[in-house]
C-alpha positions in Angstrom: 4.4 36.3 31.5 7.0 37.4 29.0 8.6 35.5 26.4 12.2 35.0 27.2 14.0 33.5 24.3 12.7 33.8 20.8 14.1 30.8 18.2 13.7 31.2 14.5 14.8 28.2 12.4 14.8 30.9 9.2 11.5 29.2 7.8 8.2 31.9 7.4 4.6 30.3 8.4 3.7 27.2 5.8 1.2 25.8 4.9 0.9 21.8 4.9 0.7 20.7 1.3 1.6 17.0 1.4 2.8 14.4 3.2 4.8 10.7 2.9 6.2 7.9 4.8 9.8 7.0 4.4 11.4 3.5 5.1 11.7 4.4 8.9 8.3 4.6 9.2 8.1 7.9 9.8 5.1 10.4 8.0 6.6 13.6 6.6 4.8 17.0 6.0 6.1 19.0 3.2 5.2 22.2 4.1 4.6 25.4 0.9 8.0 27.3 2.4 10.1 24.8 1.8 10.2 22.8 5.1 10.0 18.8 5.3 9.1 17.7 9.1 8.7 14.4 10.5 4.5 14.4 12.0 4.5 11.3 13.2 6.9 7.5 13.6 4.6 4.6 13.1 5.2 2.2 16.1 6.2 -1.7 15.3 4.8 -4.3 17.5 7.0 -7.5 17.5 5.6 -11.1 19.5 7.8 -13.8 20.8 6.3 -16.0 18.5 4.2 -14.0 16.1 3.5 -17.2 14.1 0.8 -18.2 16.3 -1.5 -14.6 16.1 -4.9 -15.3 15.9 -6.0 -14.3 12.7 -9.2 -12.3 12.5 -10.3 -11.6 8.8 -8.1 -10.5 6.0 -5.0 -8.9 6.9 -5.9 -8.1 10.3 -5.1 -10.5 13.6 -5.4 -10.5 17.3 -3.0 -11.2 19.8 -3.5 -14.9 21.1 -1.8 -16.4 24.4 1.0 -18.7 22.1 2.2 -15.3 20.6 3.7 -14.5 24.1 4.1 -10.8 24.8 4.0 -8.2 23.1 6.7 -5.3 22.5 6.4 -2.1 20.4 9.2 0.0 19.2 10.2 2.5 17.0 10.8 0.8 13.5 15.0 1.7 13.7 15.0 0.4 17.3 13.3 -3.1 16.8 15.8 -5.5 18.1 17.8 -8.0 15.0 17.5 -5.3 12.3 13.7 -7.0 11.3 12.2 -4.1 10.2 11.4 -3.7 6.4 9.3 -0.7 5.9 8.4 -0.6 2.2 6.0 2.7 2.2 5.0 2.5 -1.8 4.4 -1.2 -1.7 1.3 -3.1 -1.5 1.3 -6.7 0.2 -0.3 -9.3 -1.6 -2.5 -9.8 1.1 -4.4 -6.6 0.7 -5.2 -7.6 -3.2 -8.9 -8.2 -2.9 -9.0 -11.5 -5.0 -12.7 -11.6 -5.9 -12.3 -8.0 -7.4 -8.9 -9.5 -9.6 -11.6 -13.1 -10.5 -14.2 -10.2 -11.9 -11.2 -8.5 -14.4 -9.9 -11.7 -15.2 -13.2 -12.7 -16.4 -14.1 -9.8 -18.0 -11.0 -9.8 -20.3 -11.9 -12.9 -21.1 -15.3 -12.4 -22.1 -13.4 -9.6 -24.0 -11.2 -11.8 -25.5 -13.5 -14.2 -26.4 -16.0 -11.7 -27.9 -13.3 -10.0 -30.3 -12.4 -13.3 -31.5 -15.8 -14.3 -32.7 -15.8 -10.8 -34.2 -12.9 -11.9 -36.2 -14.7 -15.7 -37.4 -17.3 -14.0 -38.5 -15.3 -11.7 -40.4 -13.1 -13.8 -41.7 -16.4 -16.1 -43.0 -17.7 -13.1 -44.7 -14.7 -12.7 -46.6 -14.8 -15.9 -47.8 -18.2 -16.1 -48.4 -17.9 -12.7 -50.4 -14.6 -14.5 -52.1 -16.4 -17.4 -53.3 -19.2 -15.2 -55.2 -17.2 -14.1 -57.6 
């Protein structure tokens, strides 16, 4: 076997050195010569009536028999132009609520702690006030 036709697209060897999605839902490698290349298209799967998928736990759901059939695509090729692919975003359901509860408590407890610091302060000072 020889090698017939050589193609050079004027890039040397890289190394991969990072990677993002864009809002086509595709993940790009950024590569240490200089060269950005799409690695991989994250596929979109669209229901006739994605209202009724059976949901399992959190943000994760299962296909039931009134969601109808099931179609995946390529996130620019969905039909109706429904696609909203927002790669630096974070969907409210993915906010783990009991975690938020235990901060929102804390600061609280925070709160409620410095402000007794301060009463008891503030008493001293009169206390110390009313000596003289």
């Amino acid at each position: 076997n020889y090698i017939r036709t050589l193609v050079q697209d004027g890039y040397g060897q890289g190394e991969l050195t990072g990677t993002t999605f864009n809002d086509r839902g595709e993940l790009v490698g950024s590569y240490d010569n200089g060269k950005t290349m799409t690695l991989f298209k994250v596929p979109v799967a669209t229901f006739v009536s994605e209202n009724n998928l059976e949901a399992i736990s959190g943000n994760l759901f299962h296909r039931s028999e009134a969601a109808g059939d099931v179609s995946v695509w390529a996130a620019e090729d969905v039909p109706g132009g429904r696609t909203a692919i927002a790669p630096q975003s974070v969907e409210n359901s993915t906010v783990d609520i009991e975690d938020e509860f235990t901060k929102m408590i804390m600061t609280q407890k925070a709160y409620s702690s410095n402000a007794t610091v301060f009463k008891t302060a503030d008493e001293m000072t009169t206390v110390a006030r009313d000596l003289k």
